[in-house]
N, C-alpha and C positions, 0 to 999 in steps of 0.2 A: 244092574242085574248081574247076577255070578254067571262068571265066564265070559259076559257079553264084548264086545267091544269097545277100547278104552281109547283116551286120547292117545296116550304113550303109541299102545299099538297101531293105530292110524297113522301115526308119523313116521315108526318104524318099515311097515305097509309102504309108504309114501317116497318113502328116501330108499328103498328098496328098486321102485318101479321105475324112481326116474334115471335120466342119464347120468353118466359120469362129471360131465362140466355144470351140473346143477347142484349134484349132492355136494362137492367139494366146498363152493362158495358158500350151501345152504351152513354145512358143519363149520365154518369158518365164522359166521356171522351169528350163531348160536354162540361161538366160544365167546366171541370179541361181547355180544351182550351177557350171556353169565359174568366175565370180568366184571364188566359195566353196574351190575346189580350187587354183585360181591365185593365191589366197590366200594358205593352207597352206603352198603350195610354195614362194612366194618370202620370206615370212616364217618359216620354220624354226630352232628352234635355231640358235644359234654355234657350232661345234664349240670344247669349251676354254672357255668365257667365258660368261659371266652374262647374260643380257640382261634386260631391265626386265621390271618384273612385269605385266601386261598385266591391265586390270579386264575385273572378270566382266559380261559383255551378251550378249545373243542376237547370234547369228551374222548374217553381213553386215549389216543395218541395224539392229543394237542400237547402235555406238557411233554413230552419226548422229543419231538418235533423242536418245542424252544430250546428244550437242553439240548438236544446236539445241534442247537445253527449257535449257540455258544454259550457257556454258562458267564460269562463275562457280562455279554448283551443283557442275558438275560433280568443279570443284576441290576445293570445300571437303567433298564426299562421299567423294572417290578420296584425297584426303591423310592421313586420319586412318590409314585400312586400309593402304594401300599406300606411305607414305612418301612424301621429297622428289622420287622419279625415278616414273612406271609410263606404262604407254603405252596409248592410245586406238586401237582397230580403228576405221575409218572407210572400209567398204566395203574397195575392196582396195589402201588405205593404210592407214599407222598413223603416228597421232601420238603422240612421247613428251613427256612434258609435264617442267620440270625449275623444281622451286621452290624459289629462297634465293640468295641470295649464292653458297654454298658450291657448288653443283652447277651452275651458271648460268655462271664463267669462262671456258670451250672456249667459250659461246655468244655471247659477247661478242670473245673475242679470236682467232679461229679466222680462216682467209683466206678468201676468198670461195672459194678454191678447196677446203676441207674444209666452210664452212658457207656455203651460198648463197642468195641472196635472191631471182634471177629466178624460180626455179619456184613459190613458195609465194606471190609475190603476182604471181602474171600473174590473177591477177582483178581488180585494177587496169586492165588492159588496156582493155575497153568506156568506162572513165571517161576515162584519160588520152589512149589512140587507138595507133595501131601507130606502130613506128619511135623511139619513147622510153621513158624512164626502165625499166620491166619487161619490155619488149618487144625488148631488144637486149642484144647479150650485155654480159658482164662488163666488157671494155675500151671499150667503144663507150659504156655508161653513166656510167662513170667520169671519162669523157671532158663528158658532157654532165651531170655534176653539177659537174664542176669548173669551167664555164661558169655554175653559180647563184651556187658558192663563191665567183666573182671579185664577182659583186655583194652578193655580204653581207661585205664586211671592213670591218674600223671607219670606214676612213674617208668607205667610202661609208653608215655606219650613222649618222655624226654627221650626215650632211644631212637624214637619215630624221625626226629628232626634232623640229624644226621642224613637219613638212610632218603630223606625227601631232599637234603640239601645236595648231595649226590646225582642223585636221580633229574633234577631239574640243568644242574651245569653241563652234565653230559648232554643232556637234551639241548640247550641253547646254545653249547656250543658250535653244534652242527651248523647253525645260522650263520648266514655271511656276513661282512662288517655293514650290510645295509640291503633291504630289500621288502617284500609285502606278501605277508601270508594272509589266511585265513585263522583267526584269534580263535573262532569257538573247534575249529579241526585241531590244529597245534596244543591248546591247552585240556582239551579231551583224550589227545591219545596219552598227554603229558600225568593229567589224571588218572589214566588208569595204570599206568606204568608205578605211578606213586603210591597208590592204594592198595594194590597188589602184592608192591612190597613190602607193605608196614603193614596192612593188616593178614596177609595169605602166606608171606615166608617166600622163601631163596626158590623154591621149586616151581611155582606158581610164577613171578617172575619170569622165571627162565622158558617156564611153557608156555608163556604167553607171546604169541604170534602176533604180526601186524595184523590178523584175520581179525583178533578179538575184539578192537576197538567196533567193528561194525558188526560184532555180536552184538556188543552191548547195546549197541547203537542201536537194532532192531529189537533190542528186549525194551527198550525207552518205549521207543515206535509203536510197541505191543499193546502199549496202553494207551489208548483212546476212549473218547465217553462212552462210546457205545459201549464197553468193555466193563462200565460201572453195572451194565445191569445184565449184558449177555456175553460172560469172558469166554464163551466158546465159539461165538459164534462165527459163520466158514467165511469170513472177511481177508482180505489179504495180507494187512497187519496184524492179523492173529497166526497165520500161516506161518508167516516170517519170525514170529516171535517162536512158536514151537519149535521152528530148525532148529534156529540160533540156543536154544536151551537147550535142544539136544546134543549142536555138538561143542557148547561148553562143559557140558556134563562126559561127554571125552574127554576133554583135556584136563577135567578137576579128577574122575574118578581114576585116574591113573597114582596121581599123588597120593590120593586119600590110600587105594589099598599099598602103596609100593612103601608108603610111611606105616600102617597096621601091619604088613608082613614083615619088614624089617625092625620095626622097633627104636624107631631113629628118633629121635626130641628135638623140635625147631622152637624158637623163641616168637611165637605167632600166633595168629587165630585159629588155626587149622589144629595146631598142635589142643590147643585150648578147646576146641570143642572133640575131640579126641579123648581126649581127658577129662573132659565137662561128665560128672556124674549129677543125677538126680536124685532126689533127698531121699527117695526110695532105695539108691545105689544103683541104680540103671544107669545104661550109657546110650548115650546118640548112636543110634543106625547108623550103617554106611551111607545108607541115602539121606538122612537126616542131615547129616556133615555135609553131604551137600547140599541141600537146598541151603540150610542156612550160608553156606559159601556164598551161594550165587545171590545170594538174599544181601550179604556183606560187600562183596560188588559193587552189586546194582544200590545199594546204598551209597556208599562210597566215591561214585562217580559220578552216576549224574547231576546228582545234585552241584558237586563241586565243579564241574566244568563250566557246568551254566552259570554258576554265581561267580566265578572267576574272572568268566567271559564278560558278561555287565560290568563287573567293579571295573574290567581294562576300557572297557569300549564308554563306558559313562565318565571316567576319568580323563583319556582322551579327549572325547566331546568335549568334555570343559577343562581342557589343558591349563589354559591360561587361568582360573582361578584356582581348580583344586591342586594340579603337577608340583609347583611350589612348595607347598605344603609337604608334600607328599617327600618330596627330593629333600627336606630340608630334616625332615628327621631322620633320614637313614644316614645323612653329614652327621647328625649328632651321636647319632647310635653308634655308626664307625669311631667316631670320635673318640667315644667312651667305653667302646668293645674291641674295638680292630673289626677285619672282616670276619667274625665267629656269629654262630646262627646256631642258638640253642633256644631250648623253654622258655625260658625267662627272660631271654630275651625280645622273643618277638612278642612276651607279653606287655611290653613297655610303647611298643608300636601301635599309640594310640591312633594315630593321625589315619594310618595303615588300616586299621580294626575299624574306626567311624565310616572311612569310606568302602570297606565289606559289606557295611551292616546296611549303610545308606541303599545300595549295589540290588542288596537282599530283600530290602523294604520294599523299593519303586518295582524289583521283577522276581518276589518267589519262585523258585520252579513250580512248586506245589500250589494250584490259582483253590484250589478246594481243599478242606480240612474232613472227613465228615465219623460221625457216631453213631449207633442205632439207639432210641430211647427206651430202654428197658422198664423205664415208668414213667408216669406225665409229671410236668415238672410246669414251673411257673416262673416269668420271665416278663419283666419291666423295663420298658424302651426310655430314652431321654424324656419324651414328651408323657411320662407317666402313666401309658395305656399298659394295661396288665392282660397280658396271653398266658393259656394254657397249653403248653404244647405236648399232644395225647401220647398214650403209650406206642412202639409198635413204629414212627416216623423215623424215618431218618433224616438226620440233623447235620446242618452243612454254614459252617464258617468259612469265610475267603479273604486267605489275607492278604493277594492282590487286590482285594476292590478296599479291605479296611484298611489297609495301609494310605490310600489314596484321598481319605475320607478329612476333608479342610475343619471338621471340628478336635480333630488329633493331631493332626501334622499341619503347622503353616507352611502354605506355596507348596502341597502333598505331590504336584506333578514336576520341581525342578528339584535337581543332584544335588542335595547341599549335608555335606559328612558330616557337617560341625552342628546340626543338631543333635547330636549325640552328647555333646560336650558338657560334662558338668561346671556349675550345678544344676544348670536350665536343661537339663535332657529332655526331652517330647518324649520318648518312650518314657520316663518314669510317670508320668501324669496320670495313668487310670492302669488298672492290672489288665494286662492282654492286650496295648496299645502296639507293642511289638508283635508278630509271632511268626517273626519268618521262619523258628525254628521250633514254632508248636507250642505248649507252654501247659504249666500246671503240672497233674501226672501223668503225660505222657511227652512231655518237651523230648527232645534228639537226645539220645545220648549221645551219635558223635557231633555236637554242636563244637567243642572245643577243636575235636580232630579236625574238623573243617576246617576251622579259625588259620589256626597254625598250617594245613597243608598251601590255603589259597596265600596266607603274607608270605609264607614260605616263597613262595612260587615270585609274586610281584617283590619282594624285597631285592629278591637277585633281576629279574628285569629292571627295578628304577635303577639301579646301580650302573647296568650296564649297558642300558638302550636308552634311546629318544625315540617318539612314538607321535604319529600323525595318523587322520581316518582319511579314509578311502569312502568317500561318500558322506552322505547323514549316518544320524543313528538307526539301525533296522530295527522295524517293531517286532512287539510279541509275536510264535509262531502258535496260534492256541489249537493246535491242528491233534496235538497229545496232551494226556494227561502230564507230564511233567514238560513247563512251556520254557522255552530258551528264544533266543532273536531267531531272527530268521536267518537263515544261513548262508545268502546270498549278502547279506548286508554287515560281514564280518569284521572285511577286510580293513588292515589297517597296513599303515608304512612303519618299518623301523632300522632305523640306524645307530649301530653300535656307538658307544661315547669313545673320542679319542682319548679320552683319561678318564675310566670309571671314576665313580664317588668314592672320594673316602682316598684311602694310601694306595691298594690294592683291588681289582673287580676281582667280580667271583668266576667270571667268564672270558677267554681269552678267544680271537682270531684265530684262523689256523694260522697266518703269516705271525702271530706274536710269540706261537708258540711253538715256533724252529729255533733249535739251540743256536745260539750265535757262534758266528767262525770267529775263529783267532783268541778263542779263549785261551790264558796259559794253560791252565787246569785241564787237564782229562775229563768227558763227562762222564756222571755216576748214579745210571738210571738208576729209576726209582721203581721196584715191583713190589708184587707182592711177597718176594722172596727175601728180597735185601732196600727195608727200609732207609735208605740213606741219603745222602745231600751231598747237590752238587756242588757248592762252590759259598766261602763266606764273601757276602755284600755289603755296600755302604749303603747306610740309609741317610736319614735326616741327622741332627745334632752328632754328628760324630759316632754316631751309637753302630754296631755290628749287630747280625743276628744269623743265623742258617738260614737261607731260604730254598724252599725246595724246587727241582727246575721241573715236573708237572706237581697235578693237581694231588692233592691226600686221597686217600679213599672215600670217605666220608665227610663232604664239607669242606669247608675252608680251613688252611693246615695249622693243629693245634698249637700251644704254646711250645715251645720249644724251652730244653734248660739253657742253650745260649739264651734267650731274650733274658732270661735274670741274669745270668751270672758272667753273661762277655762283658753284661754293660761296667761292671763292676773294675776288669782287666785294664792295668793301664795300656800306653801304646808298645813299649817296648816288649811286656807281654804277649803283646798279643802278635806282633811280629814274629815273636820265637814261635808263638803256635799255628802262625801263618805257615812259616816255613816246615813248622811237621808236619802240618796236616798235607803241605803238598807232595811231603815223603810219600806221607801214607799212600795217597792219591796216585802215585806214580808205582808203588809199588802193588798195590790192590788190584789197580785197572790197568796198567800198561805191563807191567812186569808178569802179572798173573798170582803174587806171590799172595796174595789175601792180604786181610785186614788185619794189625798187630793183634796179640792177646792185652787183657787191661795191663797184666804186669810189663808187659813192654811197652805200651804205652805210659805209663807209668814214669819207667826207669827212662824213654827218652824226656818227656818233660825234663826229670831231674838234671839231665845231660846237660841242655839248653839252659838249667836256671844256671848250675857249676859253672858254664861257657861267661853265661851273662855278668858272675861277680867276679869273674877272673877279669872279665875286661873293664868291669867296674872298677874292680881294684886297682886295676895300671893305670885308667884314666886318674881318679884317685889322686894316685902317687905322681901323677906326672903332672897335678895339679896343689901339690905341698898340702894335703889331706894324710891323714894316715888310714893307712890298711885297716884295723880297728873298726873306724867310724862305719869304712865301707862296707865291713861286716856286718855290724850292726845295725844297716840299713838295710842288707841285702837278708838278713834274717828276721827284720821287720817286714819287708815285704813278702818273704816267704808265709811268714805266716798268715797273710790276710789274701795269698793267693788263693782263688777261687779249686773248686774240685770239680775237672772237668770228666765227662762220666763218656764213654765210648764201649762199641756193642763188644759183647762179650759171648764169641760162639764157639763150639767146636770144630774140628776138619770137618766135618758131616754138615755144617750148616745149623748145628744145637744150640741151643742157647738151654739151661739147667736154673732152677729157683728152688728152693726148699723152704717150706711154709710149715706153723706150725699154729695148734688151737687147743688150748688145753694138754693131753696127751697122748693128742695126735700128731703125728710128724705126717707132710706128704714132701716126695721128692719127684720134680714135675722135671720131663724133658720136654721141649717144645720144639717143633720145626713147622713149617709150611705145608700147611694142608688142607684138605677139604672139612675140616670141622668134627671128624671120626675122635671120638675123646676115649680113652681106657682109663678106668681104674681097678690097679690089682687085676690086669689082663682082661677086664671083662668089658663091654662097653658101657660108658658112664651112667647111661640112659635107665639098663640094668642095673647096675651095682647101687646109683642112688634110684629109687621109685619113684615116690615123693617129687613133684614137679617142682614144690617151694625147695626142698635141700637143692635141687637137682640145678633150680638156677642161681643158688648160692656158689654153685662151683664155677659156671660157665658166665657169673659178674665182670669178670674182668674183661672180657671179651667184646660185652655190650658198652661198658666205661670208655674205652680206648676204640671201640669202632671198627674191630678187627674180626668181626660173628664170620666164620666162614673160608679164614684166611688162615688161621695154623691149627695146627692135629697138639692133644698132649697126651703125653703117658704118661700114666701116676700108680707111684706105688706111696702106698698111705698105709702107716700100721698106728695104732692104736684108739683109745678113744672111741665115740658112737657114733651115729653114721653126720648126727649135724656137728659134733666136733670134727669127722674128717672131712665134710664136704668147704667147712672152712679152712681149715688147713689146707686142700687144694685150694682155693683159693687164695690164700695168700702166696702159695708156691708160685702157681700160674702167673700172679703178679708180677713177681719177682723176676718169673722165667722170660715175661715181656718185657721188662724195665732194662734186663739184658741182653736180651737179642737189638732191644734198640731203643735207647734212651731219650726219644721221641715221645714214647708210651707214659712214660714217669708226671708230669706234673698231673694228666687224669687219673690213671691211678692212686697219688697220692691227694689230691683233691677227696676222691673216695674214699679214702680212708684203709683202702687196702692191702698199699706198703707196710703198714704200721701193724704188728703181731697186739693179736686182743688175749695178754696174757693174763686176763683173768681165768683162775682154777675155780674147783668146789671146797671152799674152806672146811677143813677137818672137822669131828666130832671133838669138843672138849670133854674132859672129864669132869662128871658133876654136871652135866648140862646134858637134853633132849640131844639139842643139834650143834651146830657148830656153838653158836650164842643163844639159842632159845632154852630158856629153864622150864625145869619141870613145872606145869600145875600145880599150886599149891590146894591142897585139898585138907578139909575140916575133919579130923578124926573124933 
């Protein structure tokens, strides 16, 4: 009847009248069954089609309940009963889970627009921050990962190797010749210190405090399951993770505006999304730049520490079969290299790379992969049972339980690298058989950057350490989303070798690296001001070279022009240049007087040769030879004498290069400095825009390993702006090859020393262009 009383209002009426501790639970058991029904309804049968078998849990909060006591458990509970496909209720969603190769294809090679990734990791979001990578749709993200892609391509990876090879020796050096750390502490803060500086730049670095490592550490911690489906919620590892975000967003957002107000150009990621426009011509927010920062990080790190940490700790374990191995190709590397550690060559470090991957296989950080289904899709197990799996689910591969699976991998639970090995590789056997690094279209971009930072890292330990465990192996910690050992079960022993591998370690003792008393020689530190060398050494076969008395900047110390050209020197040469060089030495560093100019060195060589044939000649004579012959042996030797190349600076500490590209002239002064560059008075950064000209000029820098270490002023007239920005470039060459001849065989490897004097060939007469003839046309 109208107006009469309805149910509605009866219960409205009802929940009015009664107490506070009844209406609560009543409103609470109303929601929990609407879920319950709204459940049912939108997950109903397929009409026609099969859909996954769905395990047995108590209703709304059973499957919750199994995913957080583990989603590991839960795997290896729900796969025996229910096969490679079945699906998780999880309140009023459902996850369907798909384990193998075989069932996994659609989940790998699917478009973002049938399988998509915003919805199932926006709990990302509170870590990374709004307006990036999860937090924007499908074209906008795409857009700002192709802006990471451009800083991870090889050639910006070959400067990377360097600046990790650095970064690592100072780090191990600290170690005493024997003693017991904690592998996953050590190799974590070691990671982030490396990541930092290859992917974030010199500033970033520098502001990164001992605090950060347990930033990061609490932004890992942040993510736990529960965090899959409530990333807010007042948990105490959500708490911890929002500090730690806030105060890295202190210490990134200082750089980011102090780089926007000044206008400075670093060779980095930071610089790179600074720069990064979108195809509309927009740029990344301040705050954008940083989330993705911190998005670059937290990338960057954790993953690497933990796979670091296994490849050392699982290596150890089985010292005795895989160590061998391991220790016998970096004999042959040195062998074939000396101690240098660049691209290509740790791409040769198979042995190295099988036992990563192995390392990567048995403990991904990442135990879950997952997608949302934008559409239902169709999906055939080994045993030929066809599922539909509905729109609307989200979709979860794990490729800690498939890596583990005895129909992919033989013995899938022991350490064994050499599965890898062609031609029998196990991962080649079925697409997706690997995926500790994702796969299809959305595989890691920095899959390689990893590669190279972790051999990076153990190539210089096998070198220079012997390594024992401290215990067993510690298991999985599955306590977070990205799982690492447990951290009490780290510990290992290690003691330095008394003769690294190879000729030379990459790592010294504090005791090895005190200069020896009673040298004749003066010693002739090495900064970053006055590149030079202490003292020539004998090595093996008679051969001489410079050795430096510490380490280079960058890595282990480059070719040197002695290693070519002393070998060349007979001995009585090289006697006479024994004896200048200790002129020099006595005059440089004891006297105060500096270093000769080239032309005086120069004229003393000449001295010494004139000394050497006068006394050629009396011996000679005083052996019934005639003066004649002497000559003409002492001016056949003259002329196959080697050209020995020594720094070239002025009283100010200068050193000067003039480059030239077409018809531009640059004329570059160089000295030591913070990396402030002018052209034409203005700063570089300025004067070239254009970030591609801009690290056309500042190539030589990245070459020789020196980003950071000298200031240049250049005056450049002629020509347009990418004819001048090469002509500083070949200037700056020059201007380093001079200050110290150290620099020279990278540079000229590069190609840099060598003027590219091709012009624009003139218009002929009778012809369109230089060569091209006019169109003939039918009148």
């Amino acid at each position: 009847m109208a107006g009469g009383p309805t149910l509605a209002n009866e219960i409205a009426r009802a929940m009015r009248d009664s107490p506070l501790y009844v209406t609560i639970p009543a409103v609470m058991m109303t929601i929990i069954l609407a879920i319950f029904i709204l459940d049912q309804l939108s997950h109903g049968p397929l009409k026609g089609r099969r859909s996954p078998p769905v395990i047995s849990v108590a209703p709304v909060w059973g499957g919750m309940v199994a995913f957080l006591a583990g989603p590991m458990r839960l795997m290896r509970e729900a796969m025996p009963k229910y096969g490679e496909v079945f699906t998780v209720p999880v309140f009023h969603k459902r996850i369907t889970f798909l384990i193998g190769p075989k069932v996994s294809e659609h989940f790998f090679k699917a478009k973002d627009t049938e399988m998509s990734q915003k919805e199932v990791y926006e709990f990302n979001v509170p870590t990374f921050g709004k307006g990036v990578v999860f937090d924007v749709d499908h074209t906008t993200r795409a857009e700002q990962f192709r802006f990471f892609a451009d800083s991870l391509k090889s050639n910006r990876l070959r400067m990377y190797v360097g600046m990790m090879v650095k970064e690592a020796e100072d780090f191990f050096a600290k170690w005493g010749d024997e003693g017991e750390v904690n592998l996953l502490d050590e190799l974590s803060e070691l990671i982030v210190l490396t990541a930092s500086r290859c992917l974030l730049g010199r500033e970033i670095r520098e502001t990164l405090y001992s605090e950060v490592t347990e930033l990061v550490h609490d932004l890992d911690k942040g993510m736990v399951p529960l965090s899959v489906f409530f990333p807010y919620a007042p948990i105490e590892a959500h708490r911890k993770r929002d500090k730690a975000r806030k105060k890295l967003a202190q210490i990134f957002d200082k750089v980011i505006q102090a780089r926007r107000e000044s206008g400075a150009s670093e060779p980095d990621v930071l610089q790179t999304f600074i720069d990064a426009r979108y195809k509309n011509g927009s740029k990344l927010s301040n705050d954008q730049v940083l989330g993705m920062l911190i998005a670059v990080l937290f990338a960057g790190q954790h993953t690497s520490s933990i796979t670091s940490t296994w490849t050392g700790l699982l290596s150890i374990a089985n010292k005795e079969r895989v160590f061998p191995a391991l220790e016998e190709e970096q004999r042959k590397i040195i062998k074939a290299h000396g101690n240098e550690l660049d691209f290509d060559i740790l791409a040769k470090m198979d042995e190295l790379h099988f036992a990563v991957k192995e390392a990567l296989r048995m403990h991904p950080p990442l135990i879950m992969l997952l997608r949302y289904a934008q559409s239902a899709f169709e999906v055939e197990t080994t045993e030929g049972k066809k599922y539909t799996v509905p729109k609307g689910h989200i979709v979860a591969t794990s490729p800690a339980f498939a890596h583990r699976l005895d129909s992919v991998y033989s013995e899938p639970d022991t350490y064994k690298p050499g599965r890898f090995r062609e031609p029998n590789a196990e991962d080649k056997a079925a697409f997706a058989s690997f995926i500790g690094f994702g796969g299809g279209r959305h595989g890691c971009m920095g899959e390689t950057f990893a590669y190279m930072q972790i051999k990076t890292i153990w190539s210089i330990l096998i070198r220079n350490f012997e390594f024992d465990m401290v215990g067993d192996l510690p298991e999985p910690d599955y306590e977070g989303m990205v799982v690492g050992p447990k951290h009490a079960g780290c510990r290992i022993k290690y003691k330095r070798r008394a003769k690294p591998l190879g000729k030379r370690g990459f790592t010294a003792s504090a005791s090895s690296q005190k200069t020896r008393s009673g040298s004749k020689r003066a010693t002739m530190p090495i900064t970053a001001e006055e590149m030079t060398y202490d003292k020539i050494v004998r090595v093996t076969d008679s051969k001489q070279r410079l050795a430096p008395r510490d380490g280079t900047f960058y890595g282990a110390p480059p070719k040197t022009w002695a290693e070519r050209e002393l070998e060349t020197v007979d001995a009585r040469e090289l006697e006479a240049l024994d004896a200048l060089f200790e002129t020099y030495v006595e005059g440089a560093y004891v006297e105060g007087s500096g270093l000769p100019t080239y032309e005086e060195a120069l004229a003393g060589r000449e001295n010494l040769r004139e000394r050497a044939e006068s006394e050629r000649a009396a011996s000679a004579s005083d052996e019934g030879e005639t003066v004649d012959s002497a000559s003409e042996s002492a001016d056949e030797e003259k002329e196959t004498a080697p050209f020995v190349r020594v720094p070239i600076r002025d009283a100010a500490g200068r050193s000067y290069g003039t480059g030239r590209r077409k018809t531009a002239v640059a004329r570059v002064w160089l000295a030591p400095g913070p990396g402030e560059h002018k052209v034409n008075g203005r700063p570089y950064d300025e004067y070239f825009s254009s970030p591609t000209v801009r690290g056309e000029m500042v190539a030589p820098f990245f070459v020789s390993d020196t980003v950071g270490l000298f200031t240049a002023v250049v005056d450049v007239r002629g020509g347009g702006i990418s004819g001048q920005a090469q002509a500083c470039r070949h200037g700056i060459s020059v201007a380093l090859q001079n200050y110290d001849p150290v620099f020279r065989p990278a540079l000229k490897a590069a190609g840099y020393l060598t003027r590219d004097s091709r012009i624009v060939e003139r218009k002929k007469p009778g012809k369109a262009k230089a060569r091209k003839s006019f169109a003939w046309v039918k009148r």
